[in-house]
DOVEXTI-606594 format. One record per atom (N, C-alpha, C, O, CB): x, y, z; residue in three letters. Coordinates in steps of 0.1 Angstrom, whole numbers, plus 5000, padded with zeros to 4 digits. Glycine has a CB too. Layout:
REM DOVEXTI-606594
XYZALA/...
This chain:
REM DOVEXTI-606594
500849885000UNK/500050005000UNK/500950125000UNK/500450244998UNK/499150005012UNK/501950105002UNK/502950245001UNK/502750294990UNK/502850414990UNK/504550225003UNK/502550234978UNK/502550294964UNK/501750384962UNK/502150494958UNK/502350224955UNK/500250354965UNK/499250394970UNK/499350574968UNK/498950624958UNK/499150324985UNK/500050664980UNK/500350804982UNK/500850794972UNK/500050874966UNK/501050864993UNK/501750754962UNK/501850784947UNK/501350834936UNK/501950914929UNK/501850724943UNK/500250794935UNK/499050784923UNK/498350964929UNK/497551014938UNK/497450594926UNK/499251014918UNK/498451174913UNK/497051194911UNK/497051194899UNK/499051234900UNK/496151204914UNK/494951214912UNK/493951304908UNK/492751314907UNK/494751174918UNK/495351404905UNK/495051564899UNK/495251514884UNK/494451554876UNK/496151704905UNK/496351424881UNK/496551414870UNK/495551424856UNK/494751334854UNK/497051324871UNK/495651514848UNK/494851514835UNK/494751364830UNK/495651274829UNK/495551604823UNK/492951364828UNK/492651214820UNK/491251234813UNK/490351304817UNK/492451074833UNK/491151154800UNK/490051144793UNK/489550984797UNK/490250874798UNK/490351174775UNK/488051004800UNK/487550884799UNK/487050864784UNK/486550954778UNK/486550874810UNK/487250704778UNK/486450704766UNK/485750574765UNK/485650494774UNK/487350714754UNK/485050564753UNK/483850484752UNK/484150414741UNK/484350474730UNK/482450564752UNK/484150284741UNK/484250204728UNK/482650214721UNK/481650184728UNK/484750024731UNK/482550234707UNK/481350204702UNK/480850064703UNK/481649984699UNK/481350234690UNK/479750014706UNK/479549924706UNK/478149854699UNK/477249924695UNK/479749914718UNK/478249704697UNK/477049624688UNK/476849504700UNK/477649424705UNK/477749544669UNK/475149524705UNK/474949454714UNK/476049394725UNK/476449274728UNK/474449374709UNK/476549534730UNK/476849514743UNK/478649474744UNK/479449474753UNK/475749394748UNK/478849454733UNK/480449444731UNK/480949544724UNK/480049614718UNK/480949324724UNK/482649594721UNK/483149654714UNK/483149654702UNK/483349544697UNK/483849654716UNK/483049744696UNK/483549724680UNK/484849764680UNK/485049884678UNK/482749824669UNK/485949654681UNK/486949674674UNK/487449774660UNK/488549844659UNK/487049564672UNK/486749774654UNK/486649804640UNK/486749984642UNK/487350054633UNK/485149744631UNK/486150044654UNK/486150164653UNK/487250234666UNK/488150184672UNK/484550204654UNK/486750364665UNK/488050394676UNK/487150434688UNK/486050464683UNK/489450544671UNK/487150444701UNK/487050474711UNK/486450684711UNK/487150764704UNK/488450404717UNK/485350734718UNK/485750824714UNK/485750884729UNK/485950784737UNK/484950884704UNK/485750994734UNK/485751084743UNK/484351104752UNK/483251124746UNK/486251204736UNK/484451104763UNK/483151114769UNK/483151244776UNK/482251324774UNK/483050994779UNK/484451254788UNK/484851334791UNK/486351354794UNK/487151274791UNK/484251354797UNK/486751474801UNK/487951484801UNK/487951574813UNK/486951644816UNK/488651534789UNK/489351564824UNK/489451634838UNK/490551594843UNK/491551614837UNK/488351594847UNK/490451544857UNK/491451494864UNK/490951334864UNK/489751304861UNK/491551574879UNK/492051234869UNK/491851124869UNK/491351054885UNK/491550944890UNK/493151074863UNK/490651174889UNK/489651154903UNK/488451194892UNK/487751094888UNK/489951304921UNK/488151274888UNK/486651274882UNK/486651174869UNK/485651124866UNK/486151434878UNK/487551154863UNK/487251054854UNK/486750884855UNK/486150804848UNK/488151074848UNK/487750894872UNK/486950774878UNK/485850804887UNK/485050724891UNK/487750684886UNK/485850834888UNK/484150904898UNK/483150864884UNK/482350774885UNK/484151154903UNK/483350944872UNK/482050914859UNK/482050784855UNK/480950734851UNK/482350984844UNK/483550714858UNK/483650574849UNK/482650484862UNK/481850394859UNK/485850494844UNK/482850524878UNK/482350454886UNK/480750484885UNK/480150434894UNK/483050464898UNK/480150554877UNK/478850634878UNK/477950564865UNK/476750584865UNK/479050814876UNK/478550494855UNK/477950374850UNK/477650284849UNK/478350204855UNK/478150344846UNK/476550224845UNK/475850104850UNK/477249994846UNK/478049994836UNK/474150074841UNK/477049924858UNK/477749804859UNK/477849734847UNK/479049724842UNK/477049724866UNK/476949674840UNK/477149604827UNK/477549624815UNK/477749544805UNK/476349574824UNK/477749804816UNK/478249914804UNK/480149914808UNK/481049914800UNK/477150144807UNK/480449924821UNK/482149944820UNK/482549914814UNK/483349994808UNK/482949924826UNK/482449784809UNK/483349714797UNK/483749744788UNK/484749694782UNK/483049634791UNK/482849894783UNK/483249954773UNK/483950074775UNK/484250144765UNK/482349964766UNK/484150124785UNK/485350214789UNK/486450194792UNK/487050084792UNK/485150274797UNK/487150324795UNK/488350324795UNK/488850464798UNK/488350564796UNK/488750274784UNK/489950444804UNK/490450604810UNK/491950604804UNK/492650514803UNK/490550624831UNK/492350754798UNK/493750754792UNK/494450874795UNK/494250984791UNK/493650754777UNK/495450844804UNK/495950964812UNK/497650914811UNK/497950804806UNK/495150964831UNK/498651004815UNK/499750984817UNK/500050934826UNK/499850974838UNK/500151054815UNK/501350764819UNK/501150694829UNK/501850704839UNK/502650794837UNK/501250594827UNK/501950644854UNK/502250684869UNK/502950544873UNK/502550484883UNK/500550714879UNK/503850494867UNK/504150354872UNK/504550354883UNK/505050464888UNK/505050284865UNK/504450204893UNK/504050094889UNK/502150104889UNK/501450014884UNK/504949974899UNK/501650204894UNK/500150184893UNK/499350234882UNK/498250194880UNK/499550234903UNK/499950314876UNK/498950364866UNK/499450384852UNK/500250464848UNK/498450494871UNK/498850284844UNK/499550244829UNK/498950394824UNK/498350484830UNK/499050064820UNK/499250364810UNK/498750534802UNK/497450484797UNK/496650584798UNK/499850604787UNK/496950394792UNK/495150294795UNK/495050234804UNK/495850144809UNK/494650164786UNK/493550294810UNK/493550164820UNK/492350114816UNK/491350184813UNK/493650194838UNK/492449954817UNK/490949884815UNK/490049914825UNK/490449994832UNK/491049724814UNK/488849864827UNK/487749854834UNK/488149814850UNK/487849884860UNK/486749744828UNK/488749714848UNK/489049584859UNK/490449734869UNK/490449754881UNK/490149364848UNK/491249804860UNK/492549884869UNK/491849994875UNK/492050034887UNK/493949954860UNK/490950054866UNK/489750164872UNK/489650104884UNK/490250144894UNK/488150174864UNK/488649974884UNK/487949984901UNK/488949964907UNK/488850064915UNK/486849864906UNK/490049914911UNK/491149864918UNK/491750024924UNK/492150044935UNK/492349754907UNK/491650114914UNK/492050284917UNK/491350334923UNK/491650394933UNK/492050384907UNK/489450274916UNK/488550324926UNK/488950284944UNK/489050344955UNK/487050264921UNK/488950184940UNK/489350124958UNK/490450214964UNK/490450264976UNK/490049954959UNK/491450214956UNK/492650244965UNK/492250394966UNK/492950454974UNK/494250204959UNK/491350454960UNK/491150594962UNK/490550604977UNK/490750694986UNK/490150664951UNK/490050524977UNK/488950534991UNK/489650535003UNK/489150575013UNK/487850424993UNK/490950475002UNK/492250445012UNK/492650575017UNK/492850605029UNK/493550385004UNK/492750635007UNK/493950775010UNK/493450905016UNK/494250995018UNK/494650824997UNK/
């Protein structure tokens, strides 16, 4: 958990949205922009979607290693959400 106080959470981030066809990605297209802020409100919006829709998001911010790649999938979101609640 030391890493934890690490993770900038001011840091500039776009959340985005894969287009999707019943409920999955369309590969085929690009992802577009939902919103854009700090990477505290962009998980706050991504956590403000229905459950069954995350899959198709995604947050793209500059990355913070070892916790925060420059994409993060669905699954690194909540794990941020959590560790946010820590600090």
């Amino acid at each position: 958990m030391g890493d934890a106080s690490k993770v900038d959470f001011s840091a500039l981030a776009v959340l985005q949205k894969w287009p999707s066809l019943g409920n999955q990605r369309r590969l085929d297209r690009e992802p577009y922009q939902v919103s854009e802020g700090t990477l505290d409100a962009c998980i706050s919006a991504f956590m403000a979607k229905p459950a069954p829709t995350r899959h198709l998001y995604e947050i793209r911010t500059a990355a913070q290693p070892p916790l925060v790649t420059d994409i993060l999938s669905p699954e690194h979101v909540i794990e941020l959400s959590r560790l946010r609640e820590f600090l």
